[in-house]
C-alpha positions in Angstrom: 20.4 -6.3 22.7 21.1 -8.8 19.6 22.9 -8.0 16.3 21.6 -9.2 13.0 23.3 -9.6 9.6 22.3 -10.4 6.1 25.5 -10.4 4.1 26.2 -10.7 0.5 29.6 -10.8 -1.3 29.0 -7.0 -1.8 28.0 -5.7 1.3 27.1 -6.2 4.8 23.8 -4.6 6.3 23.8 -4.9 10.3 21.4 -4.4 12.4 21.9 -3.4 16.2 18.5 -4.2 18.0 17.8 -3.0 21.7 14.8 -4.3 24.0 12.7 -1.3 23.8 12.1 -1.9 19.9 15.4 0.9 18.8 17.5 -0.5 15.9 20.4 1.4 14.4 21.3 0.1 11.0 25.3 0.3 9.6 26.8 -1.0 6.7 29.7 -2.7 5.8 31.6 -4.2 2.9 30.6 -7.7 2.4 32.0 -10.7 4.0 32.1 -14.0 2.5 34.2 -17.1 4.0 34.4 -18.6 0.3 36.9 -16.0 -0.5 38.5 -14.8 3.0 40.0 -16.1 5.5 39.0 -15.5 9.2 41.6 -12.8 9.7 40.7 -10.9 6.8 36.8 -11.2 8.3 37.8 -10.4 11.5 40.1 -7.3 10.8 36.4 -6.4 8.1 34.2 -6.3 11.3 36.9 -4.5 14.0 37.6 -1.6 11.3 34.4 -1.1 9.5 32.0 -2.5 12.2 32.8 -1.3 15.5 33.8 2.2 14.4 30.0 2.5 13.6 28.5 0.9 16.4 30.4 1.2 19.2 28.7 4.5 20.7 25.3 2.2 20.3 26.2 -0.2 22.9 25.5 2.1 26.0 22.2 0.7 25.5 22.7 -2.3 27.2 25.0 -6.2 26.8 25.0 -7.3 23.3 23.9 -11.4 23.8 23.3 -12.6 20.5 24.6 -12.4 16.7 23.0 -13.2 14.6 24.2 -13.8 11.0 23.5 -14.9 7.9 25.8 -14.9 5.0 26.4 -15.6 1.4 29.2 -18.4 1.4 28.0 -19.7 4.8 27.9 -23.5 4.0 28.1 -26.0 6.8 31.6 -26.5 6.1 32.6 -22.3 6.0 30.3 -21.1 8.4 32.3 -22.1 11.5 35.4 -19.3 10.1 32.5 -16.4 10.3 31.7 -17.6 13.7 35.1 -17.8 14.8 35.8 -14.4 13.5 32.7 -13.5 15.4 33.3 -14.8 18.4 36.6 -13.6 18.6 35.4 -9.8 18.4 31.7 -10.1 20.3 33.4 -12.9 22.8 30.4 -12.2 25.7 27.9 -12.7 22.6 26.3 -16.0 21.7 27.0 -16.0 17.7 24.8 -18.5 15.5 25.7 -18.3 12.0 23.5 -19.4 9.4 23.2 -19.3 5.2 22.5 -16.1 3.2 19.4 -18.4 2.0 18.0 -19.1 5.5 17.6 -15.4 6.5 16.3 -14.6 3.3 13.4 -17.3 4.1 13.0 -16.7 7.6 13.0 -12.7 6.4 10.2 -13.4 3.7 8.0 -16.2 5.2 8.6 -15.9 8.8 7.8 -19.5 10.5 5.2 -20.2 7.1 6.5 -22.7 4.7 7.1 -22.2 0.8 10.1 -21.4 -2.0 12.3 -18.4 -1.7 14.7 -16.5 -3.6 17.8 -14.6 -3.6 18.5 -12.1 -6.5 21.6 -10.1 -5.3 25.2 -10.3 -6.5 24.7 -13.3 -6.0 21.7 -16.2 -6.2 19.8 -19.0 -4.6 16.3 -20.3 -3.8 15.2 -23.4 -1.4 11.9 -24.6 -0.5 11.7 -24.0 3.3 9.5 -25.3 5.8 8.6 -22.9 8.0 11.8 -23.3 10.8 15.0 -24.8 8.1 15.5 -25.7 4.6 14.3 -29.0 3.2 15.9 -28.7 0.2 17.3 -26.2 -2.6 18.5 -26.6 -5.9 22.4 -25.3 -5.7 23.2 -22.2 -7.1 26.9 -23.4 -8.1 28.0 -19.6 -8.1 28.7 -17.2 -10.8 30.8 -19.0 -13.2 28.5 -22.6 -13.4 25.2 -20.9 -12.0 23.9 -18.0 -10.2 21.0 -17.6 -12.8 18.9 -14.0 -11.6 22.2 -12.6 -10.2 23.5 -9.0 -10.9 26.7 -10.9 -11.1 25.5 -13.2 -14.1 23.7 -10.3 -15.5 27.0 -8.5 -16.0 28.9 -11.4 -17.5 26.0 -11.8 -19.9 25.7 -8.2 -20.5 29.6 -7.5 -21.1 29.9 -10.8 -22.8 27.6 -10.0 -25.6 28.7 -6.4 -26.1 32.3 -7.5 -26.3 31.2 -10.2 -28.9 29.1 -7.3 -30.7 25.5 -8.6 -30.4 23.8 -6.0 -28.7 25.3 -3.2 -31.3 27.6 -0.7 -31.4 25.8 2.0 -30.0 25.5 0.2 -27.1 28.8 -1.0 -26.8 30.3 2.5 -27.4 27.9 4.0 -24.7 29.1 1.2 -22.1 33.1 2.0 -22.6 32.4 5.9 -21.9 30.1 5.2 -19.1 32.6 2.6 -17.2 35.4 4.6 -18.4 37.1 1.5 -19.5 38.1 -0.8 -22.0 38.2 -4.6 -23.2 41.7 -5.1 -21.5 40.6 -3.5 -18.4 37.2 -5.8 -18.2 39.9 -9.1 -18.7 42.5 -7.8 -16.2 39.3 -7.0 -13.8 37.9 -10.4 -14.3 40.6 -12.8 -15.0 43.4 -11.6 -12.4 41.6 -9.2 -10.1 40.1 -10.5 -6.9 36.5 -10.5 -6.5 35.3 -10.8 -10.1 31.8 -11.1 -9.3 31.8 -7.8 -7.5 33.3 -6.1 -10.6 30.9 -8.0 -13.1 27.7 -7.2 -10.6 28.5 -3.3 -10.7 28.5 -3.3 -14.5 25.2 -4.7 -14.4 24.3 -1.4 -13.5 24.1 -0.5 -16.7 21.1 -2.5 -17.6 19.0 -0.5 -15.0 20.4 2.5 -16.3 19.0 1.5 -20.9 15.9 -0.4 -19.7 14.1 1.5 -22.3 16.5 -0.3 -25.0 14.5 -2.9 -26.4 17.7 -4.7 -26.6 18.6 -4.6 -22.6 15.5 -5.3 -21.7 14.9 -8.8 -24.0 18.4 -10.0 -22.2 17.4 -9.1 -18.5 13.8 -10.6 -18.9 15.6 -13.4 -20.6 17.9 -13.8 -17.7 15.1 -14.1 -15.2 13.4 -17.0 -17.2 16.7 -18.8 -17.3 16.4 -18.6 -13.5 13.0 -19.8 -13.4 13.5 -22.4 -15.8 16.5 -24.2 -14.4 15.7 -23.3 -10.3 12.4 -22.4 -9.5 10.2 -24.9 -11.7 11.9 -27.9 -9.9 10.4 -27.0 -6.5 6.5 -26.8 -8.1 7.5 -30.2 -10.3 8.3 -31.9 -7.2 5.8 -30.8 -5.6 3.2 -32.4 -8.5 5.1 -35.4 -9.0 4.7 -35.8 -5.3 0.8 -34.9 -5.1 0.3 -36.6 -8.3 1.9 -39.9 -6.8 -0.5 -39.7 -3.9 -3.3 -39.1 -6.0 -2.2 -41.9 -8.5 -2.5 -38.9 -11.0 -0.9 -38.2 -14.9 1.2 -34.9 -14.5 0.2 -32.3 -17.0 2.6 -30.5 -18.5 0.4 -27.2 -18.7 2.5 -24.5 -16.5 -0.9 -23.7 -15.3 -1.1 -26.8 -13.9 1.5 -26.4 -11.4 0.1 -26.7 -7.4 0.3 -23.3 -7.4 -3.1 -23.4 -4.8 -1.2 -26.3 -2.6 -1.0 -24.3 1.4 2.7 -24.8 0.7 2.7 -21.7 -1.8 0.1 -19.8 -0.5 2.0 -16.8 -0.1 3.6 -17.3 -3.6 7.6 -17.5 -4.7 9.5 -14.7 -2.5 12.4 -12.7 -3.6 15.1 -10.3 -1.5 17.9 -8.7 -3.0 18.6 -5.9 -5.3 18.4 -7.7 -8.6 14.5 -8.5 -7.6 13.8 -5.1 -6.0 15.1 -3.3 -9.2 14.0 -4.7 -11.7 10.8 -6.1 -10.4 8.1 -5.4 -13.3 10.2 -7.2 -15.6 10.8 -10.6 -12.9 6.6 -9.9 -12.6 6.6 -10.2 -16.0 8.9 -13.4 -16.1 7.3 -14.9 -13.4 3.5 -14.5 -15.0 4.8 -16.0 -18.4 6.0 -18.8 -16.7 3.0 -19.8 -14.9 4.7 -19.2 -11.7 2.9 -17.2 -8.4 4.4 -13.8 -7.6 5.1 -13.3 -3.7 6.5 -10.7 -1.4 9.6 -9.2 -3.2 12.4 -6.8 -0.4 15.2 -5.7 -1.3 16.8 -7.4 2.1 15.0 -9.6 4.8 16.1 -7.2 7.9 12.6 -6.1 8.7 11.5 -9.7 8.2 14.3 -11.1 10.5 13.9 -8.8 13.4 10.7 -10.2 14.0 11.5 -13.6 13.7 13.9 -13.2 16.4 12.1 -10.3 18.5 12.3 -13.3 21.4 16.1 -13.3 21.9 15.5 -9.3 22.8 15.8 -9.0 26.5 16.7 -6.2 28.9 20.2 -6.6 30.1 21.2 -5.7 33.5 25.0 -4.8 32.5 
């Protein structure tokens, strides 16, 4: 029986996989070693965790975790496995980036560029087994382009400053319940800003038929595409082009969008991509940029990439 775990600063979603195929799903609030420490992880996954899973693990020895997290650079990752290991200590716990399962969810062992659009954001070009490179995501304040995070910031940003009207602005204060003063205590000297910001977001999904929300969300997916995604294809031709002893056009069209390596086009998981996918279609299309598998998490993806670590257990 293994575990698996794609986790975002929001929330958790865990996966409890037996050898005759049964999974039980649970879900928990999100864990992130950026902003805690490997108590407050481990204390997260004894009282929200085990509660729910617990009567599952009749069905045989758990032997793997497997989890992959937002936060989880090679310098943090070692406090999730610690916290880990302290809990599941008969387990063997690999812990891994938020952006690796979401590759290894979308493209299995296939190679090409894909894309996080959650509370957070990221994309890589992968290579069928590990990243080979990514353009960072520097977080919410510097980056995170695509992210319900950003989206929120953006969105309460230019109704406070009164450029998306009053009507709008009016409509947002009576459906939060709150106020400008709230929104800076919230932000500025609350923990877990991005949280907060991401759930306003919410808002957008909600006025998608206002000409107005919808110009700044399909806005805020070219920004991503402009300043993340290009870079992968633009290597990719300056590379080609090299080889060839080619002139790089700068028609988007003209991208190697037909090169094996993005064969199964630019792949997205998170709920930023699943919701508001005709617009990031949309984005995508104007940009000149091929439109893969969009999920709104890689779980289904990941439990066949590691179906092999799921043996019968004797204990």
């Amino acid at each position: 029986m293994i575990l698996l775990a794609d986790s975002g600063s929001t929330k958790v979603h865990w996966c409890l996989v037996t050898a005759s195929g049964q999974y039980s799903d649970v879900f928990t609030d999100g864990i992130n070693p950026l902003f805690q420490t490997t108590i407050a992880m481990q204390n997260s996954i004894c009282n929200q965790l085990l509660p729910q899973i617990a009567p599952l693990l009749w069905a045989g020895t758990l032997t793997h975790v497997f989890f992959y997290g937002a936060g989880c650079t090679p310098e943090k990752k070692v406090f999730v496995q610690k916290a880990l290991e302290a809990v599941f200590k008969k387990a063997e716990v690999h812990v891994e980036s938020d952006m690796l399962g979401a590759a290894r969810g979308l493209l299995g062992r296939s190679a090409g560029v894909a894309c996080i659009l959650g509370t957070g954001s990221g994309s890589c070009f992968y290579n069928g087994g590990s990243i080979e490179w990514a353009v960072p995501s520097l977080g919410y304040i510097l980056g995170d382009e695509g992210s319900a995070a950003v989206l929120g910031k953006r969105l309460v940003g230019d109704l406070l400053k009164n450029q998306l009207g009053d009507d709008l602005k009016e409509a947002f204060f009576a459906e939060y319940e709150t106020s400008m003063a709230d929104i800076i205590e919230k932000v500025y000297r609350q923990p877990f800003p991005n949280r907060f910001l991401a759930k306003l977001s919410k808002f957008c999904a909600d006025h998608l038929d206002d000409k107005r929300i919808r110009n700044l969300v399909y806005d805020h997916f070219v920004q991503f595409i402009r300043r993340n995604l290009v870079q992968y294809f633009e290597k990719n031709d300056q590379s080609q082009m090299s080889n060839d002893k080619c002139q790089m056009s700068n028609d988007k069209s003209q991208f190697s969008i037909l090169n094996s390596q993005f064969s199964n086009g630019v792949g997205f998981v998170g709920s930023v991509a699943y919701y508001y996918k005709p617009i990031l279609e949309e984005a995508m299309a104007a940009e000149g940029l091929p439109m893969g598998a969009v999920l709104r998490d890689p779980i289904e993806g990941l439990k066949e990439y590691h179906q092999d670590a799921v043996v019968p257990t004797t204990e």
